[in-house]
C-alpha positions in Angstrom: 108.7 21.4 -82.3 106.4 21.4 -85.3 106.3 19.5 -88.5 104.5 20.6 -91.6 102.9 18.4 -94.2 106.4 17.2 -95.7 107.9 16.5 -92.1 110.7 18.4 -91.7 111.4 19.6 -88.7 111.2 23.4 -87.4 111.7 24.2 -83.7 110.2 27.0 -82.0 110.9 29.6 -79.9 114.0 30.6 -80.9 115.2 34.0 -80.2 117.7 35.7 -82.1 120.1 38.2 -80.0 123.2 40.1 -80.8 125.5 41.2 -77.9 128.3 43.2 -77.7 130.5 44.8 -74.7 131.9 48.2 -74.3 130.8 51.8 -74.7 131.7 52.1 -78.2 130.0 48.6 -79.6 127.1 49.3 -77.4 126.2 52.6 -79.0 126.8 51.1 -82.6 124.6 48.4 -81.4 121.2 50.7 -80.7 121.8 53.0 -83.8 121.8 49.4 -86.4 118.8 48.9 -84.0 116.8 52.1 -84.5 118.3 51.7 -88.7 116.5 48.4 -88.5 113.3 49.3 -86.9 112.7 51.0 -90.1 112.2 47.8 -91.8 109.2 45.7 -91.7 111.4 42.7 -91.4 112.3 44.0 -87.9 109.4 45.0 -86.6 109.1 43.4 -82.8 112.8 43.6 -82.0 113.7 44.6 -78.7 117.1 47.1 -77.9 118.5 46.6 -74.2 121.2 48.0 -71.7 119.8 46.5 -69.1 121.6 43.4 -67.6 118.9 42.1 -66.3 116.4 42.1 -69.0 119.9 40.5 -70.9 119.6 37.8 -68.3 116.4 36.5 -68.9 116.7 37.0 -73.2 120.2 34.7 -72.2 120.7 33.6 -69.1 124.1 31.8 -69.8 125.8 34.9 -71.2 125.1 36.9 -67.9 126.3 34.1 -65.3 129.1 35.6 -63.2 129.7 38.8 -66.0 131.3 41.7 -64.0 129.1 44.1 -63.4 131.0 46.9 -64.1 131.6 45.6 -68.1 129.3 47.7 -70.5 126.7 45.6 -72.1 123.6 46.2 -75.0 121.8 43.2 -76.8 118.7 43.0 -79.0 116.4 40.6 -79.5 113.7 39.2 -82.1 111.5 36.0 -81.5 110.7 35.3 -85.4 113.6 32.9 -84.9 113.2 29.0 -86.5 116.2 26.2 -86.6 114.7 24.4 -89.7 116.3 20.8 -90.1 117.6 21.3 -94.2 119.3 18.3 -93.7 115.5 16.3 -93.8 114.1 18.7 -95.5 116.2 17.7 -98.6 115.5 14.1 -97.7 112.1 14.3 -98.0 112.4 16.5 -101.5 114.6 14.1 -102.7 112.3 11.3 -102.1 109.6 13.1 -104.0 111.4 13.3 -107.0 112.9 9.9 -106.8 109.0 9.1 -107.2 108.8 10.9 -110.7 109.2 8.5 -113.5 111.3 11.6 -115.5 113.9 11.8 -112.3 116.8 9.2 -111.3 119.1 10.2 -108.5 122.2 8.0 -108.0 124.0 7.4 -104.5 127.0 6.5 -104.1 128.5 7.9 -107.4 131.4 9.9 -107.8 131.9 13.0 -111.0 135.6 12.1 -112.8 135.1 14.2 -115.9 133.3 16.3 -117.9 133.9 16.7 -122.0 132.2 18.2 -124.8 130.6 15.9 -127.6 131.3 16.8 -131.2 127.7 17.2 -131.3 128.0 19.7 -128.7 126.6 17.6 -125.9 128.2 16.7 -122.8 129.9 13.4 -122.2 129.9 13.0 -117.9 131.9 10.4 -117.1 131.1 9.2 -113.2 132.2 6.1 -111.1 130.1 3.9 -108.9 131.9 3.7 -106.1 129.7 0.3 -104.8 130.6 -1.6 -107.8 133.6 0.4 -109.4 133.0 1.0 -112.1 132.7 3.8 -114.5 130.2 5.0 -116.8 129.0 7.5 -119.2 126.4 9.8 -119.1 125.4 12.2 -122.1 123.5 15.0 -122.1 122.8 18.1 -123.3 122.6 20.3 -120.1 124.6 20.0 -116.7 124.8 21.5 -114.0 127.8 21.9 -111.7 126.2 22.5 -108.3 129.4 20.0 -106.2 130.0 22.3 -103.3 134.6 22.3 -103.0 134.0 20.1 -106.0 132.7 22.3 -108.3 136.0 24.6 -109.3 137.5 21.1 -110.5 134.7 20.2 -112.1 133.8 23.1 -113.8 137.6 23.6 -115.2 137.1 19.8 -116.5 134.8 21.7 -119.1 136.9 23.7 -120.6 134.9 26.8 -121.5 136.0 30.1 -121.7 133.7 31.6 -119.3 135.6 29.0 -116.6 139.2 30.9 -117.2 140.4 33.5 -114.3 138.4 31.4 -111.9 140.4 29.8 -108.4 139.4 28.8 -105.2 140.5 29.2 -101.3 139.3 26.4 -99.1 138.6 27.5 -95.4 137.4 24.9 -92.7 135.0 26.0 -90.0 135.7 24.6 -86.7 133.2 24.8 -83.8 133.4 24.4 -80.2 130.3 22.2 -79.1 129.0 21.9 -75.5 129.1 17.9 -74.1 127.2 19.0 -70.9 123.5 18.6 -71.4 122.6 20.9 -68.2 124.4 23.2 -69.9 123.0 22.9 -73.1 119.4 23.0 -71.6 120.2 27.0 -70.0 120.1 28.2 -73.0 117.6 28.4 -76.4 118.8 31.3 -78.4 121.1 32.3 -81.2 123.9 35.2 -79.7 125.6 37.2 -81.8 128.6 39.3 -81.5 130.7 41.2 -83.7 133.3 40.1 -86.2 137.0 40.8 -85.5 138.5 43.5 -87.7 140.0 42.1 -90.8 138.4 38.7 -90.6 135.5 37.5 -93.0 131.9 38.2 -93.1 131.3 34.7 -92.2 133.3 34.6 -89.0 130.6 36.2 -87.2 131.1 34.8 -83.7 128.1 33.4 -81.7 126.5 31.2 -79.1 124.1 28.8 -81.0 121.7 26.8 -79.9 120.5 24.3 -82.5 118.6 21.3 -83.0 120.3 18.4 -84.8 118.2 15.5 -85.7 115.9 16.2 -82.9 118.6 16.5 -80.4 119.3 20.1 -78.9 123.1 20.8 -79.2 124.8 24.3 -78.3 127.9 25.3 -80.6 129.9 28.3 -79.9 132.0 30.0 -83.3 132.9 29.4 -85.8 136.5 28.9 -85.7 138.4 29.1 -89.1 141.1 26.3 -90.2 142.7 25.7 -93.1 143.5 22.8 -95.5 144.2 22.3 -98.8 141.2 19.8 -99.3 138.0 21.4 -101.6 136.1 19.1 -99.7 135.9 17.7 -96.1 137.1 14.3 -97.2 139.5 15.7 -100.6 142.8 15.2 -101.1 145.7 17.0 -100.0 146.9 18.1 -103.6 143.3 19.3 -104.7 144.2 23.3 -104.0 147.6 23.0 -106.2 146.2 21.2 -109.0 143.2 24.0 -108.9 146.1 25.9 -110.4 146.3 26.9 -114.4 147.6 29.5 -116.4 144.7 31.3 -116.5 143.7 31.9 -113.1 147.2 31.3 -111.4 147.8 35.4 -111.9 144.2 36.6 -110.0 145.1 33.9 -107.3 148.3 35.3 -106.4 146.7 39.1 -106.6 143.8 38.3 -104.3 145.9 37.0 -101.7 148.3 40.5 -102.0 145.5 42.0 -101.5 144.0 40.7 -98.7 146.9 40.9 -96.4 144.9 40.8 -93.3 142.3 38.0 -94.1 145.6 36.1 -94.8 146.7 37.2 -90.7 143.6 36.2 -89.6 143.5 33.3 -91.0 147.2 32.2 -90.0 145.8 33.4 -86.6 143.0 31.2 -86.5 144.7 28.1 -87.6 147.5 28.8 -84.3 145.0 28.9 -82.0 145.6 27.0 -78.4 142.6 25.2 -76.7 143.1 28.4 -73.6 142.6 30.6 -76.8 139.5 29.7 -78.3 138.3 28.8 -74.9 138.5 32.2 -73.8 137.0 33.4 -76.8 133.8 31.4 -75.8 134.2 33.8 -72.0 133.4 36.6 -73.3 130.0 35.4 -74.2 129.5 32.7 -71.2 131.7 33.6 -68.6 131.7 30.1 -67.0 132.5 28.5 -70.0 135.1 25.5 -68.8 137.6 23.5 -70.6 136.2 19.7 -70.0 132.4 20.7 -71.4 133.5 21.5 -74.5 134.9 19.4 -77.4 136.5 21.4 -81.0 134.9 19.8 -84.1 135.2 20.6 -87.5 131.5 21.4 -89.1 133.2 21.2 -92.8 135.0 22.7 -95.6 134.2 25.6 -97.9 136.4 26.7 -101.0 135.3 31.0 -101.2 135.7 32.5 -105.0 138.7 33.8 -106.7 137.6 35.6 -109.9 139.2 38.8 -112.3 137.5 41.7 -111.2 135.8 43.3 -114.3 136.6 47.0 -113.4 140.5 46.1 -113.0 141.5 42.7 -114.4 143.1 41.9 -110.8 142.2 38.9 -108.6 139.7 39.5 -105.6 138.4 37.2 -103.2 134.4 36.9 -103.1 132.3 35.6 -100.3 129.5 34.9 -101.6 128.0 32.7 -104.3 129.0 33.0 -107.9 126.9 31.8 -111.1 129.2 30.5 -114.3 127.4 29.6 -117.2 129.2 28.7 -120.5 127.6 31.1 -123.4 125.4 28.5 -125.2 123.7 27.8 -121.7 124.6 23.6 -121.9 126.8 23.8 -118.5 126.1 25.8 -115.2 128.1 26.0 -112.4 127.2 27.2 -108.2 131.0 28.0 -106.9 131.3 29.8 -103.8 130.1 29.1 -100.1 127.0 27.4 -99.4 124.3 29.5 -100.8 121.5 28.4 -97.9 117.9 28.9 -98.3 117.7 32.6 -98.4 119.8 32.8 -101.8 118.9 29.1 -103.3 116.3 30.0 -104.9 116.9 33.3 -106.9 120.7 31.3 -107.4 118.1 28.7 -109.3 116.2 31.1 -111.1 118.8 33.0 -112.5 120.5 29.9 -113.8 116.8 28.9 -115.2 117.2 32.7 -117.1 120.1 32.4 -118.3 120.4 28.5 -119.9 116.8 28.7 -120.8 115.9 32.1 -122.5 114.1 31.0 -125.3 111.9 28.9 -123.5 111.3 31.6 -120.8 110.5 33.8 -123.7 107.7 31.5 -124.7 106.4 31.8 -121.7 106.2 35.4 -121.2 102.8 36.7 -120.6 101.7 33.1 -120.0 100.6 31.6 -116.2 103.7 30.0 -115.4 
């Protein structure tokens, strides 16, 4: 484990492997390998057939496997499990110590409405005390995770409309047996069903939580109409309006099988999922490993530009209202390889006069 000079937490070595089984997944596996050898990013990764080698990248994967099955895996040791959870913590508490910067706990969004001065009127609740209060100002950002699509359609503007949401849980299988969870110090990757999402990505993960080493296998998708982990059951049918009720229905007709695989998902038995988890530990038993749910995400539902129908996005999407006063981050959790050109762009596009001042100045 190391800390840097603002103590968060990154642990080290931490290998990264995919895996797959079978002839046909195995030679797809060593051409993305020699593809990605290509790339400087990649450069030290390690392509495999040989059981064996597998065995000491993983030992856990290779316990009792049948030696006839047809395995590949690759590896890279540029792996790190960086604690965000602290990391925000500790940036938090930096700008708490800024006499221009006051972060409030414990406080709840209820509305958002335009001034007739053309500010913004944020009406919030403190849940210690309960009471509500008004806050006005003449920027806001929406950045609420399953919150946000509420939020944002509080606002009213017209760059909001055609805009819906579909809340997915993940659900993980996590290891209660610390010898277990001591074989094994890698992140295993396999490959994604067909027809399920990008993020559904299965794999065998060791991380480190709060200084305690944990090993999760998944994720496993649920659903619920919640926004957020502790919403309300009614938050995904009062997301409805008239103007994005029409790309709502059309994304779901048009993602038939995300809409199997999600009703496939949410059937699962325990012997299901647990078998799941053989394929990449063969040994896996029932009593070591307990389902939890890691959380809730609500994925975008927007008009496509090129055909006015609904699609369903993965990713992150940027709304910003056309004066540049309100921003909003809706979408799945944008992590730290996409935070920061998600911030800059907002910083473009609600300040461009001041970012024209600066051009051609140190900055």
């Amino acid at each position: 484990m190391i800390k840097n000079k603002f103590s968060f937490e990154i642990y080290k070595p931490h290998f990264t492997h995919d895996f797959v089984i079978g002839e046909k997944d195995s030679e797809y596996l060593k051409k993305r390998f020699l593809a990605l050898q290509k790339h400087p990013l990649f450069t030290g990764m390690e392509f495999t057939e040989d059981s064996e080698l597998i065995k000491q990248w993983a030992p856990l994967i290779m316990k009792e496997r049948d030696s006839r099955q047809k395995i590949a895996a690759t590896k890279i040791d540029i792996g790190t499990d960086v604690n965000f959870g602290a990391l925000t913590e500790e940036l938090a508490s930096n700008m708490e110590k800024s006499s221009n910067m006051r972060i409030e706990f414990n406080h709840e969004v209820i509305n958002i409405k335009r001034n007739k001065d053309a500010t913004w009127r944020v009406t919030v609740k403190d849940l210690k005390n309960n009471i509500l209060k008004s806050i006005h100002s003449k920027f806001v950002f929406i950045g609420a995770g399953g919150a946000t699509l509420p939020l944002l359609e509080k606002t009213n503007i017209p760059e909001a409309r055609g805009y819906g949401g579909f809340p997915v849980s993940g659900e993980w299988l996590v290891c209660n047996n610390p010898d277990i969870i001591a074989q094994h110090a890698a992140k295993v990757y396999g490959k994604a069903s067909v027809g399920s999402p990008p993020m559904s990505v299965p794999h065998l993960d060791t991380r480190i939580i709060n200084g305690k080493k944990e090993l999760l296998f998944g994720p496993f998708a649920g659903f619920s109409p919640k926004f957020l982990k502790n919403g309300k059951w009614t938050d995904l049918p009062e997301s409805f309006n008239f103007y994005n009720l029409r790309p709502v229905l059309e994304a779901g007709l048009d993602n038939i099988p995300l809409t199997k695989y999600l009703i496939e998902q949410v059937v699962l038995t325990p012997e299901q999922r647990l078998e799941a988890l053989r394929q990449y530990m063969p040994t896996a038993q029932m009593k070591d490993w307990d389902l939890k749910i890691a959380g809730q995400r609500v994925q975008v539902i927007k008009l496509d530009d090129t055909t006015k129908g609904g699609i369903l996005q993965f990713g992150t999407e940027v709304v910003t209202a056309s004066d540049g006063s309100v921003a909003a981050l809706l979408g799945a959790s944008p992590g730290a390889s996409t935070s920061v050109s998600i911030m800059l762009k907002v910083v473009e596009k609600c300040y461009a006069d001041k970012m024209k001042t600066l051009s051609g100045k140190p900055r």
